[in-house]
N, C-alpha and C positions, 0 to 999 in steps of 0.2 A: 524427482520422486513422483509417482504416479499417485494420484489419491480418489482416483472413482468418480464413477457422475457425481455433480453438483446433489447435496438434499436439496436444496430448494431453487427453481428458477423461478423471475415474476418480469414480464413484460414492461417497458418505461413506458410513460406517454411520454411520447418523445417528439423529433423531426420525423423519426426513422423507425418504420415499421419493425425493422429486427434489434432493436437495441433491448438489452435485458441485463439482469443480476444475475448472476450466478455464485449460489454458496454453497461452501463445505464447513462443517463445521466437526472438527478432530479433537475431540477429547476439551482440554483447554487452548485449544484454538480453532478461529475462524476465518478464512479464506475466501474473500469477495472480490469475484472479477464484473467491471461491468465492460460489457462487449456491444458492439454494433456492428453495421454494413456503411464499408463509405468507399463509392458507390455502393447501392445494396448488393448485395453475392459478395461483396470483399469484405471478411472477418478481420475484423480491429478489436484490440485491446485498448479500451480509455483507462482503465485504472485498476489496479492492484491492493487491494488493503491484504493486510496480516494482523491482526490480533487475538491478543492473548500470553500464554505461556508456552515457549519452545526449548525447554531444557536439553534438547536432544539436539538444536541449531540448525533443525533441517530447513530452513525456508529462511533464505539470509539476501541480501543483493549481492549483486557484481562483485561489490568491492568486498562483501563479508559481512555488514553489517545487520544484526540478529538480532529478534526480540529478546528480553533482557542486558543487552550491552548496555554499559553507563551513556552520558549525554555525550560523553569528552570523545568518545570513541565515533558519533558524526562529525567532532570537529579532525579527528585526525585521520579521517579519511576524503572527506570530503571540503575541509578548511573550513575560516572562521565566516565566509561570506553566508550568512543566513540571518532570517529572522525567527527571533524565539517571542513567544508573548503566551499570556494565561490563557487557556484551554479551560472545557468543563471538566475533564479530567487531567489534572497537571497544569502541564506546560506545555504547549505546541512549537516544535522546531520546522521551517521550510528551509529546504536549500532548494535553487532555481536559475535553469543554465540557460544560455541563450539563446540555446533553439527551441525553448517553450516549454523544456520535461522538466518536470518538479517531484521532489521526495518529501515529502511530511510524517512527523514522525510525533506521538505522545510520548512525554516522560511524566513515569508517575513521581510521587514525593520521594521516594527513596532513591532517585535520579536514574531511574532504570527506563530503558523505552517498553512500552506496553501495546504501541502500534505504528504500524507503516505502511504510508499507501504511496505509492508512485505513480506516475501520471505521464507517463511518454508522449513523447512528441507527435500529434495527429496530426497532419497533412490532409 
């Protein structure tokens, strides 16, 4: 799904001259990428977030998983290997594979996920 320039970019003080935010923010959702150069001229994705409300399930992972899916539905995709612990909002689930890329996810009280950021594996 194509969704238009970023509203808002802001430069990190970082290592890395070109690392930035970049957000979209769609109605009751929000889409932040945070991007750098490694080497600088080579575009990387560090991380992924989604939150908010996706009734319509357009912005899911790989395997399917979508904001408002219940909690049960990261264990049956992804199995019971995770740590879940309290969050400011909810409960926080990580699953974490061994080449370094990680999915984190909020569940609010009503055991629904309310955000997802993923974090691939940088080299």
């Amino acid at each position: 799904m194509k969704v238009g320039p970023p509203d808002a970019a802001s430069g990190l003080k970082d290592r890395n001259p070109c690392d930035r935010l970049l957000r979209w923010n769609l109605r009751n959702l929000t889409i932040t990428l945070s991007v750098g150069c490694e080497p600088p001229g080579n575009p990387v994705v560090y991380t992924v977030e989604v939150k908010g409300t996706d009734p319509a399930r357009k912005f899911s992972t790989g395997r399917g998983l979508a904001l408002g899916d219940p909690l049960e539905k990261i264990y049956s995709l992804y199995g019971r290997r995770s740590i879940l612990s309290k969050g400011r909002v909810g409960r926080e689930i990580t699953v974490q594979w061994g080449n370094g890329a990680e999915l984190n996810a909020t569940v609010a009280e009503d055991n629904r996920i309310v955000r997802i950021q993923l974090l691939p594996q940088v080299e």
